[in-house]
mmJSON file of the N, C-alpha and C atoms, coordinates in Angstrom:
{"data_MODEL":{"atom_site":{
"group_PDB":["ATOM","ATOM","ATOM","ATOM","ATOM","ATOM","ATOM","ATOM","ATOM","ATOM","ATOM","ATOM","ATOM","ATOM","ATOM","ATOM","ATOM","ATOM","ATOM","ATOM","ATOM","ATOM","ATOM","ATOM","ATOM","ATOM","ATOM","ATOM","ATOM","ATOM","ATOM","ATOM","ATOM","ATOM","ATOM","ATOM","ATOM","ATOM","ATOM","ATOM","ATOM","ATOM","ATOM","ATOM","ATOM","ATOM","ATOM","ATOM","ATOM","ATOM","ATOM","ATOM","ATOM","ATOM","ATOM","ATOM","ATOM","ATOM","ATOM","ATOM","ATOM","ATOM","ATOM","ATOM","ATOM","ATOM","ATOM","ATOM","ATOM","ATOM","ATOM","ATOM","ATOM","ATOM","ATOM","ATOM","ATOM","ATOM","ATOM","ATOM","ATOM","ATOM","ATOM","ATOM","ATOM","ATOM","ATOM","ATOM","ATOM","ATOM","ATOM","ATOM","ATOM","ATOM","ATOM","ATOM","ATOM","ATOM","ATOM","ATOM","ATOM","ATOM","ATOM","ATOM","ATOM","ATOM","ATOM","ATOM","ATOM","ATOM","ATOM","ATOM","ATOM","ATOM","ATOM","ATOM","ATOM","ATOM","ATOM","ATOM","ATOM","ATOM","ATOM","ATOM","ATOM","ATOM","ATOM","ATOM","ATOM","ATOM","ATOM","ATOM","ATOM","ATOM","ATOM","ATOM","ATOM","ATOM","ATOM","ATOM","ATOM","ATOM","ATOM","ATOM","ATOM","ATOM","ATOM","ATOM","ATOM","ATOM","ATOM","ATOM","ATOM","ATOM","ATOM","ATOM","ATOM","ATOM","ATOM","ATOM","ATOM","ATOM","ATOM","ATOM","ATOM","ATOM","ATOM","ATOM","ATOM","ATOM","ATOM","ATOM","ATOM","ATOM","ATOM","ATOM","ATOM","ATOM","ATOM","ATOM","ATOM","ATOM","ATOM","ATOM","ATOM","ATOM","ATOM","ATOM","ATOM","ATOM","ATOM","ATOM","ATOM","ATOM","ATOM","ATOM","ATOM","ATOM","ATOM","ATOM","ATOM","ATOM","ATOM","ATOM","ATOM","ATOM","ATOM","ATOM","ATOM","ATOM","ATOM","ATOM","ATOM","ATOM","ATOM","ATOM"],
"id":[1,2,3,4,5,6,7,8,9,10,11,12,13,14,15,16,17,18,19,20,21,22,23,24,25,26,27,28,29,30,31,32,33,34,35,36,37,38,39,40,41,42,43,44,45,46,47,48,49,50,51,52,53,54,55,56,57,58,59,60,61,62,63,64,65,66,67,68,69,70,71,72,73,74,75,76,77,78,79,80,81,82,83,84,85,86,87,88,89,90,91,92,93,94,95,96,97,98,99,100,101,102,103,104,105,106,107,108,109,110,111,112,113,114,115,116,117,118,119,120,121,122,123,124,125,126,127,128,129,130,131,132,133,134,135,136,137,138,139,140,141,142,143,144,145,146,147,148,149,150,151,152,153,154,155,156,157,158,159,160,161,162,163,164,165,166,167,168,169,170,171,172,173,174,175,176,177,178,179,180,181,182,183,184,185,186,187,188,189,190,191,192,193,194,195,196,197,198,199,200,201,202,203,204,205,206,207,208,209,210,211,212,213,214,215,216],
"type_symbol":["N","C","C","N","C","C","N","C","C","N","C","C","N","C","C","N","C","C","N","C","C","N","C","C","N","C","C","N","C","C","N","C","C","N","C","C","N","C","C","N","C","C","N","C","C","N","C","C","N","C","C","N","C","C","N","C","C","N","C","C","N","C","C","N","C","C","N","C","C","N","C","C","N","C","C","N","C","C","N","C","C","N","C","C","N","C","C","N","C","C","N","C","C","N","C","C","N","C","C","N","C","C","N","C","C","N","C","C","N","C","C","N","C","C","N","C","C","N","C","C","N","C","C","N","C","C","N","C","C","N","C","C","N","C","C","N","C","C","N","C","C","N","C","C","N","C","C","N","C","C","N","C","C","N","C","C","N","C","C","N","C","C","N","C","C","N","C","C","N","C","C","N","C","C","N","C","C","N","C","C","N","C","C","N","C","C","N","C","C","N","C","C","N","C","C","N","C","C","N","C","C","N","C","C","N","C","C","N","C","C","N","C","C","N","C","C"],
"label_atom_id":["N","CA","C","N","CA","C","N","CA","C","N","CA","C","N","CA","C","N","CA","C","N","CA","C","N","CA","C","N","CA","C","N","CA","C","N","CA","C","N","CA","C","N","CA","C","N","CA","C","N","CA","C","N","CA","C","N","CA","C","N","CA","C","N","CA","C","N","CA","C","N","CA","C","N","CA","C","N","CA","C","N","CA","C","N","CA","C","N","CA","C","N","CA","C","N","CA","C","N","CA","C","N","CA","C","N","CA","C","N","CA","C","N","CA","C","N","CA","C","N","CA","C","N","CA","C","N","CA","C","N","CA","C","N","CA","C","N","CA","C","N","CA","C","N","CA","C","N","CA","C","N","CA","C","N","CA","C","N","CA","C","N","CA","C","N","CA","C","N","CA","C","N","CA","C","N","CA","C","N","CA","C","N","CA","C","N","CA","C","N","CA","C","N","CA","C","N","CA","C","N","CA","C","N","CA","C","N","CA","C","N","CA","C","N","CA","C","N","CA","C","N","CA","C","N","CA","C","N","CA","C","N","CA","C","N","CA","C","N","CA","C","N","CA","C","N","CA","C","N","CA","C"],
"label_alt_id":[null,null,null,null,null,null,null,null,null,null,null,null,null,null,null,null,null,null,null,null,null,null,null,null,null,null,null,null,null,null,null,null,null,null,null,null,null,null,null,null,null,null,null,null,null,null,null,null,null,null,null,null,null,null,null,null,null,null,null,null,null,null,null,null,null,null,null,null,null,null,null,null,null,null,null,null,null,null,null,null,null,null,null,null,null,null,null,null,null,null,null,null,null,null,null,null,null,null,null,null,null,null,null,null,null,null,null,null,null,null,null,null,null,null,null,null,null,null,null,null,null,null,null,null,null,null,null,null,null,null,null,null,null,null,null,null,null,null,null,null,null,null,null,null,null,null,null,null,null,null,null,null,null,null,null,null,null,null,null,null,null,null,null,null,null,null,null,null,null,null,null,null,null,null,null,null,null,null,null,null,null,null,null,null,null,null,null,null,null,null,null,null,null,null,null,null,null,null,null,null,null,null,null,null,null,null,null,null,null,null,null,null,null,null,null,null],
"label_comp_id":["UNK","UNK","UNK","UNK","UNK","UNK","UNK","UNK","UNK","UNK","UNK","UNK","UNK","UNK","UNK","UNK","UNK","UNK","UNK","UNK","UNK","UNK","UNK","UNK","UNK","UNK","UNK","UNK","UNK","UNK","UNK","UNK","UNK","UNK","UNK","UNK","UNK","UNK","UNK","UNK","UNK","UNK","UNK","UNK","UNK","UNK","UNK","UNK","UNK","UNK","UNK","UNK","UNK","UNK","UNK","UNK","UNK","UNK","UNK","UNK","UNK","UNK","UNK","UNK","UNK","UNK","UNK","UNK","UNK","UNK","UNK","UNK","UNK","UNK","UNK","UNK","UNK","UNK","UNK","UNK","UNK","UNK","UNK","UNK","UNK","UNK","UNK","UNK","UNK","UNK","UNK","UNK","UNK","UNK","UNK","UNK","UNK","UNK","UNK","UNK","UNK","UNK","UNK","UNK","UNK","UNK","UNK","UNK","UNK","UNK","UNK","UNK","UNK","UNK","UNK","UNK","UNK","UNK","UNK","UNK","UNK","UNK","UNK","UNK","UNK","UNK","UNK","UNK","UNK","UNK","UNK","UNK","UNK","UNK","UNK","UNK","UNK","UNK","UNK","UNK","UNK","UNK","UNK","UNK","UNK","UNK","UNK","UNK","UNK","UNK","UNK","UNK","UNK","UNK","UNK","UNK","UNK","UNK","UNK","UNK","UNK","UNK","UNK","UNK","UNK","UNK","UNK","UNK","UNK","UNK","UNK","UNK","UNK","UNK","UNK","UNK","UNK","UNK","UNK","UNK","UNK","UNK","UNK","UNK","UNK","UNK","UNK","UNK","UNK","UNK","UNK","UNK","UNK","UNK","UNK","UNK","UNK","UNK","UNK","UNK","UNK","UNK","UNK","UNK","UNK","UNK","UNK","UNK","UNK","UNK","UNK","UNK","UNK","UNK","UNK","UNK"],
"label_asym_id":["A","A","A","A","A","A","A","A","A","A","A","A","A","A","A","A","A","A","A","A","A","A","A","A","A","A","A","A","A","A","A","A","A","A","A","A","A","A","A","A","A","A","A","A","A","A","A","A","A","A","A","A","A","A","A","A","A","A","A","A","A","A","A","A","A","A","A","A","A","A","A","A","A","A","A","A","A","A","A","A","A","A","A","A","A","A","A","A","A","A","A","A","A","A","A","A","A","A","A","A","A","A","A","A","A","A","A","A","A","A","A","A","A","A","A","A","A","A","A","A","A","A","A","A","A","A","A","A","A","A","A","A","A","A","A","A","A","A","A","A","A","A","A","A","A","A","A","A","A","A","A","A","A","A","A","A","A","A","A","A","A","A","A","A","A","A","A","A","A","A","A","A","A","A","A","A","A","A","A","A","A","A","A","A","A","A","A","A","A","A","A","A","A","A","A","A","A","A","A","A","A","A","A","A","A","A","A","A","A","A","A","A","A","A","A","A"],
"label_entity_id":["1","1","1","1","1","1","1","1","1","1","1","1","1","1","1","1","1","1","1","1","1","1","1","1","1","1","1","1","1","1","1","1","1","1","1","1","1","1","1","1","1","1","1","1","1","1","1","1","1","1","1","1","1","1","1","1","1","1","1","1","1","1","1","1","1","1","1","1","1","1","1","1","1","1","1","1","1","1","1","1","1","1","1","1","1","1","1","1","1","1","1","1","1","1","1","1","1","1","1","1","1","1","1","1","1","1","1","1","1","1","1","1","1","1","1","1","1","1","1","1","1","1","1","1","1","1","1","1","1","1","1","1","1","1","1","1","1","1","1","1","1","1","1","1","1","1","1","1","1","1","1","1","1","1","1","1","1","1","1","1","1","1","1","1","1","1","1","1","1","1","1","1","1","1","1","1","1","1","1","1","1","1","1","1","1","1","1","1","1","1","1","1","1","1","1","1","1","1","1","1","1","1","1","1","1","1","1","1","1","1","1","1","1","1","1","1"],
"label_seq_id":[1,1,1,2,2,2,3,3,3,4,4,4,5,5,5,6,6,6,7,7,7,8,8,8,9,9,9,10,10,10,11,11,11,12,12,12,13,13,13,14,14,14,15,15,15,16,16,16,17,17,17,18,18,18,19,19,19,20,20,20,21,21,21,22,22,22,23,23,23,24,24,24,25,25,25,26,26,26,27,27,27,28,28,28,29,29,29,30,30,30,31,31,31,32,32,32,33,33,33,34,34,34,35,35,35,36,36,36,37,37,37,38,38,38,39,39,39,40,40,40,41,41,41,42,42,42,43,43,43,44,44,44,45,45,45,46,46,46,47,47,47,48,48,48,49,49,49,50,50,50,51,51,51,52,52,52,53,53,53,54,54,54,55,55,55,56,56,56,57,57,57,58,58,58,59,59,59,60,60,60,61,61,61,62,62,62,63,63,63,64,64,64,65,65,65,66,66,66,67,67,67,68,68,68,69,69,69,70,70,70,71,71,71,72,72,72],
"pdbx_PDB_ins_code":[null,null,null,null,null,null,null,null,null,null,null,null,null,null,null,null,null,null,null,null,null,null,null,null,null,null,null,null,null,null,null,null,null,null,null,null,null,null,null,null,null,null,null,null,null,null,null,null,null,null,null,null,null,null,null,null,null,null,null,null,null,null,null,null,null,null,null,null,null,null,null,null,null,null,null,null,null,null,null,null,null,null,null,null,null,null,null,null,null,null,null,null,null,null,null,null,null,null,null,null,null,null,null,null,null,null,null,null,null,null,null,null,null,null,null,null,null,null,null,null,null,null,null,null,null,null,null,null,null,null,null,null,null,null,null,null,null,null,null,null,null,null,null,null,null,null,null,null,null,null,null,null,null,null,null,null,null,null,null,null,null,null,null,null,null,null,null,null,null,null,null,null,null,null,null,null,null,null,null,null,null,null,null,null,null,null,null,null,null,null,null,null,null,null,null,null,null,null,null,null,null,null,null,null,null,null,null,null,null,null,null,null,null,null,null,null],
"Cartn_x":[36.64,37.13,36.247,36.847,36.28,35.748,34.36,34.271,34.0,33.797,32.792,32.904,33.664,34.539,35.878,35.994,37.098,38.48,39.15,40.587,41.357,41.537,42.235,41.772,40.928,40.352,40.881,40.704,41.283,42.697,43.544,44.92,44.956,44.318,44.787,44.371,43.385,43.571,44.28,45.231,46.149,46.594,47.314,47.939,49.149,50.166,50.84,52.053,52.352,53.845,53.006,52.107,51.6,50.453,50.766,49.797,50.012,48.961,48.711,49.598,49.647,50.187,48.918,48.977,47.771,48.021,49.475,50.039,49.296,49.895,49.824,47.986,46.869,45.997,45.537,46.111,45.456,46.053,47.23,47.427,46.311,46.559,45.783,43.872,43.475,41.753,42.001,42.974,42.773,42.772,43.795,44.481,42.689,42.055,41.64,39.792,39.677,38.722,38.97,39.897,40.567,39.761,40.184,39.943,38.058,37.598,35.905,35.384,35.914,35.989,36.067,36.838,36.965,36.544,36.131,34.995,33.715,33.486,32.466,31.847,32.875,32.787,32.666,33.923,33.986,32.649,31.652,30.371,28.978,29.739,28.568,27.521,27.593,26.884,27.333,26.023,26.871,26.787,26.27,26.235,27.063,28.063,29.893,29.969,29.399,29.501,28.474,27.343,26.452,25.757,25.731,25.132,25.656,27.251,28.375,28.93,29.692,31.112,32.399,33.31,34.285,35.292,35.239,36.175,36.02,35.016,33.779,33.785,33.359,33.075,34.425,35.681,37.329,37.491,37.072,37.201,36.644,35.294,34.799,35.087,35.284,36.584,37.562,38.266,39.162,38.684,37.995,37.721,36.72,36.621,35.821,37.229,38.098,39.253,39.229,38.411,38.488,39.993,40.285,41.29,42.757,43.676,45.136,46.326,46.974,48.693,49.377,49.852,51.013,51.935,53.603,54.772,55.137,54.976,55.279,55.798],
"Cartn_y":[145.169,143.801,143.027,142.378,141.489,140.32,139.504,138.47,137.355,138.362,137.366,137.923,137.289,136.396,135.767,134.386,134.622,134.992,135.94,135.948,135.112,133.75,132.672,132.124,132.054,131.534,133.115,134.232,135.444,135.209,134.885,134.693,133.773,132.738,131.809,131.822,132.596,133.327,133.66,134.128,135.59,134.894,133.714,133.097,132.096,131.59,130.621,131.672,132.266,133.245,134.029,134.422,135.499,134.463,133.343,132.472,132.818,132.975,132.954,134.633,135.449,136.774,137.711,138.248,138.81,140.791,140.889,142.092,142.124,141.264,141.399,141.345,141.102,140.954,142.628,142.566,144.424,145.044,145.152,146.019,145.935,144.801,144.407,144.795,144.048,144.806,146.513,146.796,148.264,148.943,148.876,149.069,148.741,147.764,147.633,148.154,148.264,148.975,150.515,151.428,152.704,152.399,151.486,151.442,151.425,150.875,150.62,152.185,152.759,154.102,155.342,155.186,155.613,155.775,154.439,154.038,154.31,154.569,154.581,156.053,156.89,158.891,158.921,158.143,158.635,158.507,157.414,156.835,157.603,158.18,158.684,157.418,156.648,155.39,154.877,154.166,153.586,151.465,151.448,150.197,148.892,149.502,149.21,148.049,148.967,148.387,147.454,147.248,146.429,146.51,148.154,148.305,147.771,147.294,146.967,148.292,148.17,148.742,148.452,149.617,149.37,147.918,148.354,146.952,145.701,146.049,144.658,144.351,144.563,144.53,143.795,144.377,143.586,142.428,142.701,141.129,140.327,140.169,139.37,139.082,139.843,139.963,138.988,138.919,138.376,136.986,136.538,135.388,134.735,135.449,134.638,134.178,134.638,134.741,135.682,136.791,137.721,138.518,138.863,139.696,138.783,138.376,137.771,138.804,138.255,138.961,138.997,139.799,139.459,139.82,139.537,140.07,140.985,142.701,143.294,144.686],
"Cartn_z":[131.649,131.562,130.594,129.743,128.525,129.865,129.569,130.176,129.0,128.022,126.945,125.39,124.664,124.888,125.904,126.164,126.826,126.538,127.586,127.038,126.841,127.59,127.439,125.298,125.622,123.82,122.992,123.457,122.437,121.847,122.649,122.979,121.89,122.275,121.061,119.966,119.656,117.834,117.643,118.243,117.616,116.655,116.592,115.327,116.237,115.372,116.069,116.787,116.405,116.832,118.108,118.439,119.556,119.98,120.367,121.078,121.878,123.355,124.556,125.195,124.068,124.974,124.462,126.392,126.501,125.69,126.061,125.629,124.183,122.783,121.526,121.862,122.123,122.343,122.393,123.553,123.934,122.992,122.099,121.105,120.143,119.669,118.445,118.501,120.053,119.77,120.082,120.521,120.736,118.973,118.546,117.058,116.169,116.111,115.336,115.974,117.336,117.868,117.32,117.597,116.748,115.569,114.486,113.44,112.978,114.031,113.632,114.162,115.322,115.318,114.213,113.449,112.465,111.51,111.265,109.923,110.326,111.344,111.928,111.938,112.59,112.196,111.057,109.742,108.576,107.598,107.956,107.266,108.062,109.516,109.839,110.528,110.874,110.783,111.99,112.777,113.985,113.366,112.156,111.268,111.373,111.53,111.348,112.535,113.66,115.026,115.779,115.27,115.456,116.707,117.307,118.457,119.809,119.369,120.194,120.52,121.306,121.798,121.045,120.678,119.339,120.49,121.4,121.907,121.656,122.193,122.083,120.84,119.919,118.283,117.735,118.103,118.077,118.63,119.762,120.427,119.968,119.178,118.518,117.557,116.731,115.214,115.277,116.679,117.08,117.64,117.844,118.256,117.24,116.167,114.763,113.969,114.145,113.479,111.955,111.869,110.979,111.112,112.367,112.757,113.391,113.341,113.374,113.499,114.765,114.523,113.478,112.996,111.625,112.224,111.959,112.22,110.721,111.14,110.105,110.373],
"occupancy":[1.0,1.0,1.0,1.0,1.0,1.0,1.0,1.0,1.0,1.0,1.0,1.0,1.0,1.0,1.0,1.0,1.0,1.0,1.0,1.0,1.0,1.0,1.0,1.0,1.0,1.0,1.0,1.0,1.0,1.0,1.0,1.0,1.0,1.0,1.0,1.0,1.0,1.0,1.0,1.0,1.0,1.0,1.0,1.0,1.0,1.0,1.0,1.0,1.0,1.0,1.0,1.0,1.0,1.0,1.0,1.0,1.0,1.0,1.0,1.0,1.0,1.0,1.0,1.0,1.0,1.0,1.0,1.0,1.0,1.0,1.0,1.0,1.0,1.0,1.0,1.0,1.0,1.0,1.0,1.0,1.0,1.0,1.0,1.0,1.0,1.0,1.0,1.0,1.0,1.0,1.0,1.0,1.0,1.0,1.0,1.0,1.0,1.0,1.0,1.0,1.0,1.0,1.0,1.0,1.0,1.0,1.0,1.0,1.0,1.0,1.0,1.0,1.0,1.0,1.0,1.0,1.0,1.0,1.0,1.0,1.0,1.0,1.0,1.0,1.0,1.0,1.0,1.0,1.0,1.0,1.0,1.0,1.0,1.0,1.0,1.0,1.0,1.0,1.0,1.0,1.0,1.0,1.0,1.0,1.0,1.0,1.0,1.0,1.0,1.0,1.0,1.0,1.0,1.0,1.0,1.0,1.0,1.0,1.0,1.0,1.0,1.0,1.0,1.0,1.0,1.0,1.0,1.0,1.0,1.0,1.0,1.0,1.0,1.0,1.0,1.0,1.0,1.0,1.0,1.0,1.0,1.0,1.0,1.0,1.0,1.0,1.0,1.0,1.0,1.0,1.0,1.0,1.0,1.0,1.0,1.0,1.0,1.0,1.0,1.0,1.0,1.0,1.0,1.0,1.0,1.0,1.0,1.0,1.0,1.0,1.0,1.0,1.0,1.0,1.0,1.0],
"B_iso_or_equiv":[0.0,0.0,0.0,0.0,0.0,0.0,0.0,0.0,0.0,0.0,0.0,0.0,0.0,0.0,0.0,0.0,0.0,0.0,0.0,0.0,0.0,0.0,0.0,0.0,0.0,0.0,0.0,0.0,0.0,0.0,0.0,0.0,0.0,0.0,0.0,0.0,0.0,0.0,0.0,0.0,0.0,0.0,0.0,0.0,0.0,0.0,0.0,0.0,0.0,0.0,0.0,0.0,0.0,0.0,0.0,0.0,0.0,0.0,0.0,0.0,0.0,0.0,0.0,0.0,0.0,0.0,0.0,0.0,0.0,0.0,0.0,0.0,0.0,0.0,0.0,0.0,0.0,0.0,0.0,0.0,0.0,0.0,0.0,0.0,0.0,0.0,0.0,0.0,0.0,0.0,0.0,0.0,0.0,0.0,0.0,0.0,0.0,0.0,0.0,0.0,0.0,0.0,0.0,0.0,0.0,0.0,0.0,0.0,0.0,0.0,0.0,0.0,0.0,0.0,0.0,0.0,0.0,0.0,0.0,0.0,0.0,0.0,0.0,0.0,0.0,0.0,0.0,0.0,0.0,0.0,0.0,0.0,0.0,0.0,0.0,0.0,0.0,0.0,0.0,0.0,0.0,0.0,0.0,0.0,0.0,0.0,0.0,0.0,0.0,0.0,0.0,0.0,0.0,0.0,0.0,0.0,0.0,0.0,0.0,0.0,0.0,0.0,0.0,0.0,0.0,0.0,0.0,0.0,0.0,0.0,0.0,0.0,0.0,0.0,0.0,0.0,0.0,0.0,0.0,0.0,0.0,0.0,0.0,0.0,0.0,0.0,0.0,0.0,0.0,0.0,0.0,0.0,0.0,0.0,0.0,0.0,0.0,0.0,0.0,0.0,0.0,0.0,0.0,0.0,0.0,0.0,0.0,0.0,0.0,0.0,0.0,0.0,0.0,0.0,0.0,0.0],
"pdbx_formal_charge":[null,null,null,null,null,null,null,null,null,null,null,null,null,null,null,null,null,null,null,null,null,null,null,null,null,null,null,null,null,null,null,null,null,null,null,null,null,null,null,null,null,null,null,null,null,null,null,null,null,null,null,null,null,null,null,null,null,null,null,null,null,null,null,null,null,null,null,null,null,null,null,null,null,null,null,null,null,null,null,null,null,null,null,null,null,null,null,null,null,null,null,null,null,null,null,null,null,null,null,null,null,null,null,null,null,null,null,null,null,null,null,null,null,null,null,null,null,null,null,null,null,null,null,null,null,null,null,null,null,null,null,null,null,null,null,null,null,null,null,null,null,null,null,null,null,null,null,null,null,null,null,null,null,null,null,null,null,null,null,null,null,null,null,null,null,null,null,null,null,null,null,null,null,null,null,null,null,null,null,null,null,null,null,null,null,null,null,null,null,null,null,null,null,null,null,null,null,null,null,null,null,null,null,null,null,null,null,null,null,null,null,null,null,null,null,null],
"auth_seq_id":[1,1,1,2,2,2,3,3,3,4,4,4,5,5,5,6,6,6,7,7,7,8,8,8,9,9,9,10,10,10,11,11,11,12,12,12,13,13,13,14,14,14,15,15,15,16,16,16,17,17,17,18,18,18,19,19,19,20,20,20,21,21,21,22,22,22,23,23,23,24,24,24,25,25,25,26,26,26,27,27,27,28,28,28,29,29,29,30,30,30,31,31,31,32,32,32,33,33,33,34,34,34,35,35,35,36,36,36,37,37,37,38,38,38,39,39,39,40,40,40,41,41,41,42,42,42,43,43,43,44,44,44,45,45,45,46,46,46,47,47,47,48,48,48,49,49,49,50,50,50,51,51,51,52,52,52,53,53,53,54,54,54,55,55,55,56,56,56,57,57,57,58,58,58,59,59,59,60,60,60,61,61,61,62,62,62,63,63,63,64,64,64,65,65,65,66,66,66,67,67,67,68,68,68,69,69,69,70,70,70,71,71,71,72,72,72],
"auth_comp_id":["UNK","UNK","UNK","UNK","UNK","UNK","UNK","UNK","UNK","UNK","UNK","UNK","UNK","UNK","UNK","UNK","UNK","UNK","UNK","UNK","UNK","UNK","UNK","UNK","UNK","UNK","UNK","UNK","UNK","UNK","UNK","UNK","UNK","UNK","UNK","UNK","UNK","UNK","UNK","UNK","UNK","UNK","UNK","UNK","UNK","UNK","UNK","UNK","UNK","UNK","UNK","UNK","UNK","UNK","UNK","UNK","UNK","UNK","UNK","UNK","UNK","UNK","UNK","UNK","UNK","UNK","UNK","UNK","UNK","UNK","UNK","UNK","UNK","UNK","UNK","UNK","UNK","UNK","UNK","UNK","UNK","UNK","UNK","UNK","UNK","UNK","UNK","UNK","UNK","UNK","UNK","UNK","UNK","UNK","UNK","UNK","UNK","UNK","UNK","UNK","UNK","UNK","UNK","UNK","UNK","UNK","UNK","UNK","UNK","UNK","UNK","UNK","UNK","UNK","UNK","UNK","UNK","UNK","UNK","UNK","UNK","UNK","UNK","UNK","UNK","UNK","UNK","UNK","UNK","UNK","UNK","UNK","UNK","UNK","UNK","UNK","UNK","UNK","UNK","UNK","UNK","UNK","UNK","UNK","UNK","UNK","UNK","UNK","UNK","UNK","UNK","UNK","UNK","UNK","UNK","UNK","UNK","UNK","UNK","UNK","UNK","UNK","UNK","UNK","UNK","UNK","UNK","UNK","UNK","UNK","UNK","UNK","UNK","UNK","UNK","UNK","UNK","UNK","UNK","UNK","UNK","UNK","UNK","UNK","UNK","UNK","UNK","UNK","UNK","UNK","UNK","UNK","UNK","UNK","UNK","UNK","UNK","UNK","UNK","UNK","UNK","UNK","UNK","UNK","UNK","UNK","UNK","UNK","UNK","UNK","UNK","UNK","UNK","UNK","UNK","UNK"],
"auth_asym_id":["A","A","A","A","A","A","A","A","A","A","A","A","A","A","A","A","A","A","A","A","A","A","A","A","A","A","A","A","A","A","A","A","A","A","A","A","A","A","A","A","A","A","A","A","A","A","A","A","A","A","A","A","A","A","A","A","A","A","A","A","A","A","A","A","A","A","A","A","A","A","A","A","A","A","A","A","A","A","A","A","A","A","A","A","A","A","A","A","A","A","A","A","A","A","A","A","A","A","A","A","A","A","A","A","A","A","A","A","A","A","A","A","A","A","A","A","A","A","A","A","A","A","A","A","A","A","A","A","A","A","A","A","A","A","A","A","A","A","A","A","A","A","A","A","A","A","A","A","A","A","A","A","A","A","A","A","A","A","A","A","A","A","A","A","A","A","A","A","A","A","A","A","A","A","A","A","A","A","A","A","A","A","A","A","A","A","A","A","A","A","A","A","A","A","A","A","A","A","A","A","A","A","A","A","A","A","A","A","A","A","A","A","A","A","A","A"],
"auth_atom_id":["N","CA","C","N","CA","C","N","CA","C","N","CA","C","N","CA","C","N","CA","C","N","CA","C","N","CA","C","N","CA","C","N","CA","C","N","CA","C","N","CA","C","N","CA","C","N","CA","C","N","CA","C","N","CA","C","N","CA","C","N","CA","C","N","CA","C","N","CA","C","N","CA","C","N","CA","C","N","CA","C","N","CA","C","N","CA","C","N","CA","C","N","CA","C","N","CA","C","N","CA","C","N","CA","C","N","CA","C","N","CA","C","N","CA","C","N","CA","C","N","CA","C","N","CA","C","N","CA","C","N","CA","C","N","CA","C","N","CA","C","N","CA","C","N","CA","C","N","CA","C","N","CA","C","N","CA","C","N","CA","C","N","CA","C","N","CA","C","N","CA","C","N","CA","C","N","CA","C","N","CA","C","N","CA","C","N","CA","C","N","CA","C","N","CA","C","N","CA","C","N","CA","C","N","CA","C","N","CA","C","N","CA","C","N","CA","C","N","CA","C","N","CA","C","N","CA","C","N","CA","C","N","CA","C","N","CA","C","N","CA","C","N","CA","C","N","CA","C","N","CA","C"],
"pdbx_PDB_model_num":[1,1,1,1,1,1,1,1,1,1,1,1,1,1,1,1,1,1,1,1,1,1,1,1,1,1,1,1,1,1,1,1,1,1,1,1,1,1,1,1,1,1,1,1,1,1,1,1,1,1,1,1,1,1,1,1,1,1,1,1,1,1,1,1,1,1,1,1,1,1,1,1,1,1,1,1,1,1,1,1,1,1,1,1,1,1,1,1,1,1,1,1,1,1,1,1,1,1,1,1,1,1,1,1,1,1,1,1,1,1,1,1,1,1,1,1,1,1,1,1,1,1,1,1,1,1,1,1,1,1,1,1,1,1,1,1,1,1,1,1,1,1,1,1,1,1,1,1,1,1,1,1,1,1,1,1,1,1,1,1,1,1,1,1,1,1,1,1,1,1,1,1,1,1,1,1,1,1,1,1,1,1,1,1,1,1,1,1,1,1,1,1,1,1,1,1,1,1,1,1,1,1,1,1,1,1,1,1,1,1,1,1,1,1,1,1]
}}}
């Protein structure tokens, strides 16, 4: 369970179309946790991740507003 950041504040990054759904949320840090995973084997490096957890590391992504829903 995320405590920190909150999910209520995650939600509302997503962007204006996927405000407040927790669903598009769990896709999206999962999708882009995968992704720091990845970069992460492919570099060899645990760098990427900042001595976080790949979830963790998304959720924050996500609540800096680096990371946003798109409809695509």
């Amino acid at each position: 369970m995320i405590n920190e950041p909150p999910i209520d504040v995650l939600t509302d990054n997503l962007g204006d179309k996927y405000k407040g759904s927790k669903y598009v949320l769990c896709v999206i840090a999962a999708k882009r946790a995968r992704q720091l995973i990845d970069v992460t084997k492919s570099q060899n490096s645990t760098a990427v991740l900042e001595d976080k957890k790949p979830l963790t590391a998304a959720a924050y992504e996500i609540y800096n507003g680096k990371v946003t829903a798109v409809n695509g």
